[in-house]
C-alpha positions as CSV (number, residue, x, y, z in Angstrom):
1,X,13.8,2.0,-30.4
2,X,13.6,4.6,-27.6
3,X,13.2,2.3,-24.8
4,X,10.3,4.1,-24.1
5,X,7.4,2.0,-22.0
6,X,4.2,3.2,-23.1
7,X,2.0,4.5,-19.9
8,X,-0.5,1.9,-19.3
9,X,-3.6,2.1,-16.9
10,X,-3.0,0.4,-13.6
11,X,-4.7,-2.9,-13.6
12,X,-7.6,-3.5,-11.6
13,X,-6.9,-5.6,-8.2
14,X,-9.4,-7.4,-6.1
15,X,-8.2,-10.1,-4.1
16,X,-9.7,-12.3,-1.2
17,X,-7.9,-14.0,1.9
18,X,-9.6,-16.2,5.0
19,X,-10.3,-13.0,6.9
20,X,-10.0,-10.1,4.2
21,X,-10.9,-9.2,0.5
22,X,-8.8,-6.5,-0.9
23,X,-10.4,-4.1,-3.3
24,X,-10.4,-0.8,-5.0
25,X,-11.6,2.2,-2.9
26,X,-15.1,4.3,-3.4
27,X,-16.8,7.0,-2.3
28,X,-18.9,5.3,0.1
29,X,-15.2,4.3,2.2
30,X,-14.8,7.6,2.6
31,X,-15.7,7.7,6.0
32,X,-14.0,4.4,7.1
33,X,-10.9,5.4,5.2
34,X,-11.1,9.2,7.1
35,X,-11.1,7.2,10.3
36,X,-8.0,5.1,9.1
37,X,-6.0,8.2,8.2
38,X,-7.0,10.4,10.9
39,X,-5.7,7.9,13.8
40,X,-2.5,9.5,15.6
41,X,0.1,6.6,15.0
42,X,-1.3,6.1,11.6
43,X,-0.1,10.1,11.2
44,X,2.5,9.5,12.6
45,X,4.7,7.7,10.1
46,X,2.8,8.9,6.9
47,X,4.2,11.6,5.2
48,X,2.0,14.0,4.8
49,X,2.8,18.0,5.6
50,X,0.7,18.5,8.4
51,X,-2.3,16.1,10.3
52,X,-5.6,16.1,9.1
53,X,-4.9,16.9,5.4
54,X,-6.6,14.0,3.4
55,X,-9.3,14.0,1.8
56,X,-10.9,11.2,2.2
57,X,-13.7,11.3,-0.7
58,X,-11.1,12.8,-2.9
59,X,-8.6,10.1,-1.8
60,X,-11.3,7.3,-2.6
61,X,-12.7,9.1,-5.8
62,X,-10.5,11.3,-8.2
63,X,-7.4,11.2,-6.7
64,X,-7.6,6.8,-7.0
65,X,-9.1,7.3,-10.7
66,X,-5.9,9.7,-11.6
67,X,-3.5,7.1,-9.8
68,X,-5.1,4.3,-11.8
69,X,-5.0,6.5,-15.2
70,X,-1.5,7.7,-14.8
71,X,-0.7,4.1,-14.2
72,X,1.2,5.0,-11.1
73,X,-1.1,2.7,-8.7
74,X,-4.0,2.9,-7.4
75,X,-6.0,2.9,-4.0
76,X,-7.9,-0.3,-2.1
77,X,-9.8,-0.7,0.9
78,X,-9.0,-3.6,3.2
79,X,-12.2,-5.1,4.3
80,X,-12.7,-7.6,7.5
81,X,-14.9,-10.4,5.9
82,X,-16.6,-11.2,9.6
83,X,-18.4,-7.9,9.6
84,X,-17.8,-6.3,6.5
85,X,-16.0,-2.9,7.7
86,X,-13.2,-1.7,5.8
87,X,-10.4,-1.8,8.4
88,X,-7.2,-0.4,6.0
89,X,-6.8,1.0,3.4
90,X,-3.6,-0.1,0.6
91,X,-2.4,1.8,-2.2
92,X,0.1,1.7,-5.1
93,X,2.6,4.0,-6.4
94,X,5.9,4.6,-8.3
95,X,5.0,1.7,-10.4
96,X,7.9,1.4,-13.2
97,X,6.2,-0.4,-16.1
98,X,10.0,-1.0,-18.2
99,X,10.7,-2.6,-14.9
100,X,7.2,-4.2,-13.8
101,X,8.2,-2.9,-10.3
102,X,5.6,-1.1,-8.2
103,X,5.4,-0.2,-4.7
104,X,2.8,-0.6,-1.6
105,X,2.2,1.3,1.7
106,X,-0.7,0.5,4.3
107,X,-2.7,1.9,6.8
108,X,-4.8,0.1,9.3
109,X,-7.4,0.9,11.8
110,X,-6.2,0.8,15.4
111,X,-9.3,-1.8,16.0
112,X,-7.7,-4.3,13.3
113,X,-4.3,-3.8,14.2
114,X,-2.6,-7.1,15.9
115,X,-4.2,-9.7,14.3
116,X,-2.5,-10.2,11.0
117,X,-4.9,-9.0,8.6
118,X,-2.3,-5.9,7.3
119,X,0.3,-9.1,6.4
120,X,-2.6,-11.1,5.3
121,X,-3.9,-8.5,2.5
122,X,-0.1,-7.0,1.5
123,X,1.1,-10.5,1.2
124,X,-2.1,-11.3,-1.5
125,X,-1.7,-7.9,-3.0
126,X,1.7,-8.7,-3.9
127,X,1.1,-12.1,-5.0
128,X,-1.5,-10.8,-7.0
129,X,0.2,-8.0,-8.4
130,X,3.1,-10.9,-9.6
131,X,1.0,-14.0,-10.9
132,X,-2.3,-12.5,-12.1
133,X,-1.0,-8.6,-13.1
134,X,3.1,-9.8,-14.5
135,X,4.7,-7.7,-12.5
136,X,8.5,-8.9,-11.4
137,X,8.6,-6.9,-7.9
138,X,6.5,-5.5,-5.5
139,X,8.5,-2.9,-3.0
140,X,7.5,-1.4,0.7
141,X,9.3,2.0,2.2
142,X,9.3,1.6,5.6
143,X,11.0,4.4,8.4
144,X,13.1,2.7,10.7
145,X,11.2,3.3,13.9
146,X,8.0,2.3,12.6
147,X,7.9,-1.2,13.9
148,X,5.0,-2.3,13.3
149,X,5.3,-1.8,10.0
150,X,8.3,-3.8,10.1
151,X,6.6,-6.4,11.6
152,X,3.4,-6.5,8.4
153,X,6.5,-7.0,6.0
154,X,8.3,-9.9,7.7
155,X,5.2,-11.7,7.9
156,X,3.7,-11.2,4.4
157,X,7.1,-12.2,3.6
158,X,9.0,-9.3,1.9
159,X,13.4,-9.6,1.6
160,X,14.8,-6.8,3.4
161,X,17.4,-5.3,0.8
162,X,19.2,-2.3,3.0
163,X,18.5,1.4,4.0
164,X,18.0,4.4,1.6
165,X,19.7,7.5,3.2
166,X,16.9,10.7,3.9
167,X,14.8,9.0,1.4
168,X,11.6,10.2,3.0
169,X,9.8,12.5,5.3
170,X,7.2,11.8,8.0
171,X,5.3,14.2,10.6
172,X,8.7,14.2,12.4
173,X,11.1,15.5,9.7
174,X,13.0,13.8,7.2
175,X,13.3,9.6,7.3
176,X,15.5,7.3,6.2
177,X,13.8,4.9,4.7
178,X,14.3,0.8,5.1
179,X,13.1,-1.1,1.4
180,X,11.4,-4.6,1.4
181,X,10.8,-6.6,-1.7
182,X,8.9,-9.1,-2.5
183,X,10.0,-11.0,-6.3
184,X,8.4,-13.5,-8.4
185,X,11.6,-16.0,-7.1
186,X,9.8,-15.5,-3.9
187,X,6.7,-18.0,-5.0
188,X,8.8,-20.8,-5.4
């Protein structure tokens, strides 16, 4: 025995709160999830090389299908169940299948920002991901200064576990980056 984990297909996630349902992206999103992406603060803190370079069909179509097929992650809209609008948009990656261990980042629309509904649908996500899908741990990246960020992981109830040195880059540079974890003990 290697110790080899054979690649498996990330599994498919839909999940519903009070005020959200969480599910995976299309090509009809791709205009809500250009508007999420293309808002200044959102840019801000994402790393991307320069502003403006998603593709938001891409993003929602192939680029989700190879994430999902790789069994890296995959991508999901956040919808606001009181009108229907996809207000954020969630996504998986580095998912370590020896380890069951997968992370999440998040986007939300500057309209839907405030009222809880990023915490809401990270917080099921990760409960999800642990109860229905067996994974053991569920990690967000966040940059220091990105406070409101911060604040979506306190509330959905993620462990901060400490600081990884120049671990990322943003629009500003290279970041370090703060990791939060939520773990199946966590249910309890």
């Amino acid at each position: 025995m290697t110790g080899d984990v054979a690649v498996r297909r990330f599994p498919r996630l839909t999940v519903s709160t009070p005020r959200a349902h969480v599910r995976p992206l299309t090509g009809h999103d791709a205009d809500a999830v250009a508007e999420v992406f293309g808002d200044k603060l959102t840019l801000r803190w994402l790393p991307l090389p320069q502003p403006g370079t998603v593709d938001a069909v891409r993003w929602c179509t192939e680029a989700a299908q190879e994430r999902r097929d790789s069994g890296s992650g995959d991508h999901y809209g956040v919808v606001r169940r009181e009108d229907d609008r996809l207000v954020g948009c969630l996504w998986t990656k580095r998912t370590d299948w020896a380890c069951r261990v997968t992370e999440v980042s998040y986007a939300i629309a500057p309209e839907a920002r405030g009222f809880g509904l990023a915490a809401e649908a990270v917080d099921a996500a990760a409960i999800a991901l642990i109860l229905e899908h067996g994974f053991h741990r569920v990690e967000v990246r966040v940059a220091p200064g990105n406070t409101p960020a911060r604040r979506v992981v306190e509330k959905a109830g993620f462990s901060y576990e400490g600081l990884l040195r120049n671990a990322g880059y943003v629009q500003g540079g290279r970041v370090d980056l703060e990791v939060w974890s939520f773990v199946a003990a966590d249910l309890g």
